[in-house]
C-alpha positions as CSV (number, residue, x, y, z in Angstrom):
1,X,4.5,-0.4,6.4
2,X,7.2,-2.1,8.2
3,X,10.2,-0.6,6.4
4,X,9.4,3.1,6.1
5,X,9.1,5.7,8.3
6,X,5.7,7.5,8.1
7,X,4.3,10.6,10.3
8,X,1.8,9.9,12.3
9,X,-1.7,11.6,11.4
10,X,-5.2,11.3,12.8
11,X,-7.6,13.2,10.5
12,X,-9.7,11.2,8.8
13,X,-13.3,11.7,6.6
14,X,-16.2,11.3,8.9
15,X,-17.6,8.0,8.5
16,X,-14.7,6.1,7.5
17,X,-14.5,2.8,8.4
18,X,-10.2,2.2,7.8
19,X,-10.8,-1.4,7.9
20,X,-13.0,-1.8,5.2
21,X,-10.7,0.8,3.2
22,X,-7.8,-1.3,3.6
23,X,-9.9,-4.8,2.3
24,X,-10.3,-2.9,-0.9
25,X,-6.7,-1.6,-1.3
26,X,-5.4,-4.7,-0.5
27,X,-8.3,-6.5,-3.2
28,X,-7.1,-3.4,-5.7
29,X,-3.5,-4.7,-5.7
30,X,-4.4,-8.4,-5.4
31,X,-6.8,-8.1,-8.7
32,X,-3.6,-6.8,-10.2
33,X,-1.1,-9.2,-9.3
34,X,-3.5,-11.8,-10.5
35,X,-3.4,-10.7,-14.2
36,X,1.0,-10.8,-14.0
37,X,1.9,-13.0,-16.6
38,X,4.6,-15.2,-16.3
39,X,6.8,-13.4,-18.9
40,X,6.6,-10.5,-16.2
41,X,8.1,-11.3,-13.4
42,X,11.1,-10.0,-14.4
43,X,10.1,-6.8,-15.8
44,X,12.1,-3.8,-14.8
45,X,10.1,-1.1,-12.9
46,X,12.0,2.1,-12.8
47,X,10.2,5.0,-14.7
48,X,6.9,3.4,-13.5
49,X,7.0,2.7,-9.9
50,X,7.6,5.4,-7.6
51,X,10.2,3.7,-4.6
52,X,12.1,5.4,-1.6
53,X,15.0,4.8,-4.0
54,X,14.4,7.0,-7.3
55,X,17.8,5.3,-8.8
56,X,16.5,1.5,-7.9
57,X,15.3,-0.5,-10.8
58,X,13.2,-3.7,-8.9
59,X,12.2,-6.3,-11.1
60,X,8.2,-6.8,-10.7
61,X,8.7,-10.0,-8.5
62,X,10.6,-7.9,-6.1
63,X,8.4,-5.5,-5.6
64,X,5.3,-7.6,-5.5
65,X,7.5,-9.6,-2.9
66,X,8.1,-6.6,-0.8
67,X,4.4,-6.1,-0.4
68,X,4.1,-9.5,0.4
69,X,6.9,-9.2,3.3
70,X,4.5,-5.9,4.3
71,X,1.0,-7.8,4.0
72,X,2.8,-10.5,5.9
73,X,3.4,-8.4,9.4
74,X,-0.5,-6.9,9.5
75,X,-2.0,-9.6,11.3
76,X,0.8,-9.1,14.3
77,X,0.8,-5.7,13.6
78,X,-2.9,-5.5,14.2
79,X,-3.0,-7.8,17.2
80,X,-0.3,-5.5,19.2
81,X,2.5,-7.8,18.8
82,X,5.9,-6.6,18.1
83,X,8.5,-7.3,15.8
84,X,10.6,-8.9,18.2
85,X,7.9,-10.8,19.7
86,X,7.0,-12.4,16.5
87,X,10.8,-12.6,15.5
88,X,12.6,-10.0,12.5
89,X,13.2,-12.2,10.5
90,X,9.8,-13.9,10.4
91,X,9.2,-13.2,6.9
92,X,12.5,-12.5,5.5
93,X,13.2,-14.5,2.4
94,X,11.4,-15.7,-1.0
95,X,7.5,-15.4,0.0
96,X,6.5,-15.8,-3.1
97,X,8.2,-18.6,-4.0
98,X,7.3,-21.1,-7.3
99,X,3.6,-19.9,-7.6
100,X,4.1,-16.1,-7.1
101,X,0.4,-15.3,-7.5
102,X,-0.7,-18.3,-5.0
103,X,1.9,-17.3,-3.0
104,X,0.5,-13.5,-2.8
105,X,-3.1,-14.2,-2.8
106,X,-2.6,-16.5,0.6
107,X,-0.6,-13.5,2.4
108,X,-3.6,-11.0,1.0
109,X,-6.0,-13.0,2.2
110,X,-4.7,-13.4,5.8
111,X,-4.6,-9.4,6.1
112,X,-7.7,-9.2,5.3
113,X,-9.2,-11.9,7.8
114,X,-7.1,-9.7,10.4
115,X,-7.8,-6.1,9.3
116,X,-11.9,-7.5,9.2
117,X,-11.5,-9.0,12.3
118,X,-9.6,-6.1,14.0
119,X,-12.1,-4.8,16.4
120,X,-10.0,-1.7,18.1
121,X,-9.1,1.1,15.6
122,X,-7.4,2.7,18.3
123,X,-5.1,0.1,19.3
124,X,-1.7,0.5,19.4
125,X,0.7,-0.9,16.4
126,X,4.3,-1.5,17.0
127,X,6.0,-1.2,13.8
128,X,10.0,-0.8,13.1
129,X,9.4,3.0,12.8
130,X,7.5,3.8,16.1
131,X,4.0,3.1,17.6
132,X,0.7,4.0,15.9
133,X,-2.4,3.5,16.2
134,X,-4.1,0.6,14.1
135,X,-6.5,3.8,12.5
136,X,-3.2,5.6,11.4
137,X,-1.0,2.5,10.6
138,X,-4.0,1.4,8.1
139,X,-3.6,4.7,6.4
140,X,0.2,4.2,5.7
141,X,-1.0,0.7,4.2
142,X,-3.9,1.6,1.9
143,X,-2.3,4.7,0.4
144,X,0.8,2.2,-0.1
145,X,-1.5,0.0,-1.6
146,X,-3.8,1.6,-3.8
147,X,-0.8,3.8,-5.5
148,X,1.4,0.7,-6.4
149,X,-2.2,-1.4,-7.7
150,X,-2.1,1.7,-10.2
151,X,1.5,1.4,-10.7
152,X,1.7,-2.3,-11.4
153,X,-1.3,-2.2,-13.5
154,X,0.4,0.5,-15.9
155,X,3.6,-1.4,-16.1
156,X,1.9,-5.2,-16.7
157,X,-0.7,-2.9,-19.4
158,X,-4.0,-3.4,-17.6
159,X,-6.8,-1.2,-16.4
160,X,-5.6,0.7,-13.7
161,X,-8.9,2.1,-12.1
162,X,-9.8,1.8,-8.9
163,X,-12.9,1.6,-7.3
164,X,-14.4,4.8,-6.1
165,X,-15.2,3.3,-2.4
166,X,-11.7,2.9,-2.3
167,X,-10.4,6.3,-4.3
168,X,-12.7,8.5,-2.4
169,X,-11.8,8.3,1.4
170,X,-8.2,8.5,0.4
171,X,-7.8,11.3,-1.8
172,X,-10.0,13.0,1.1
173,X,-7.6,12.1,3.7
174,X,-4.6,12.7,1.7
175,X,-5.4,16.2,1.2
176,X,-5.2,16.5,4.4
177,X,-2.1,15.2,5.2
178,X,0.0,14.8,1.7
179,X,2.1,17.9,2.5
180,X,2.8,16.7,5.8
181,X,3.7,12.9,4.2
182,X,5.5,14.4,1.8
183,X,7.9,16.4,4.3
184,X,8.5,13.1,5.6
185,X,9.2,11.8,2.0
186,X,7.1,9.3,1.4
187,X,6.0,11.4,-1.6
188,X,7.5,13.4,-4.2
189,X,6.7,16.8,-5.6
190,X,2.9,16.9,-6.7
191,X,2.0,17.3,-9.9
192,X,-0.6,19.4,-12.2
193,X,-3.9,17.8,-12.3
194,X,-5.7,18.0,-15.5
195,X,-8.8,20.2,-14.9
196,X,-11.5,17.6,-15.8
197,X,-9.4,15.2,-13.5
198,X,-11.3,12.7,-11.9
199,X,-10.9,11.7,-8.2
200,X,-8.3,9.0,-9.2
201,X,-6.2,11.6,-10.9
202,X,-6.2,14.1,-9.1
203,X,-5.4,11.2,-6.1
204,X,-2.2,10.5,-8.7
205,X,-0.9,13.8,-8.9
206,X,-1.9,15.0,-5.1
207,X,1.2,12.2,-4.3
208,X,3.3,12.9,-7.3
209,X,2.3,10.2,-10.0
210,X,1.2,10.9,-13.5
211,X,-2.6,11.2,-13.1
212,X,-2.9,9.5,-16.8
């Protein structure tokens, strides 16, 4: 994430391929935005979307064009460039412009050619908030991901599940590292988790979201 300041962690589940993790958080959220009707856009989001900012109310366009602006940095990110390199202001502005779902599905698209064609996990991304590797700077981007694609489907009223493949490796890394993320305050107090949760669930409250 280009805009948020993140720890840097390592741990991951044994076999994890991040790349392939991050084409299905990036597809979750994608699938989502493409079922936004147009009498949504402007649908407040506060009480449903979890933001830096508990007192911010974003419409739905905003914060689908914040992840846009974010999705829009990963192919530089991923190739080593920095910010200044490519320029700040790059992708500052309305990305999503009179086609919002177009507009989103072309950015998605693009970091996902670049996170399938990254072939270093270990390389080193320059973001605003410090350097990372690409392994750990794909971490901050599918857990960012996969929450909001739960979040956005909640608020627009569509199924909110997400796929196992992509549920799985996450909630085993993040219970790892969700008390050291959350120190850093990227998430909120955790929650009870039912105790028939399922992975998704317990996933929701590990990071402080309503598992149902």
């Amino acid at each position: 994430m280009t805009g948020t300041t993140t720890p840097q962690t390592t741990t991951a589940p044994a076999g994890t391929d991040e790349r392939t993790v991050f084409v299905l958080a990036d597809e979750a959220l994608l699938a989502v935005v493409r079922q936004v009707r147009e009498d949504q856009w402007d649908l407040r989001t506060r009480g449903v979307v979890t933001t830096s900012d508990p007192g911010s109310d974003p419409t739905l366009r905003e914060l689908v064009g914040y992840h846009a602006y974010d999705d829009a940095w990963v192919p530089a990110m991923l190739a080593g460039r920095t910010m200044a390199e490519v320029g700040e202001d790059a992708h500052r502005g309305d990305l999503l412009g009179a086609d919002p779902v177009a507009a989103f599905e072309r950015i998605a698209q693009d970091a996902i050619a670049a996170a399938r064609a990254l072939d270093d996990l270990d390389r080193t991304v320059h973001c605003s908030f410090g350097d990372y590797s690409a392994r750990d700077y794909l971490w901050q981007v599918i857990s960012f991901r996969a929450l909001r694609a739960v979040e956005i489907a909640r608020l627009i009223g569509v199924d909110d599940r997400l796929e196992p493949a992509l549920v799985d490796p996450l909630l085993s890394y993040l219970r790892v590292h969700a008390e050291e993320w959350r120190a850093w305050g990227v998430f909120g107090p955790a929650l009870p988790a039912p105790q028939d949760a399922s992975a998704q669930e317990e996933l929701l409250a590990l990071t402080g979201r309503r598992p149902r």
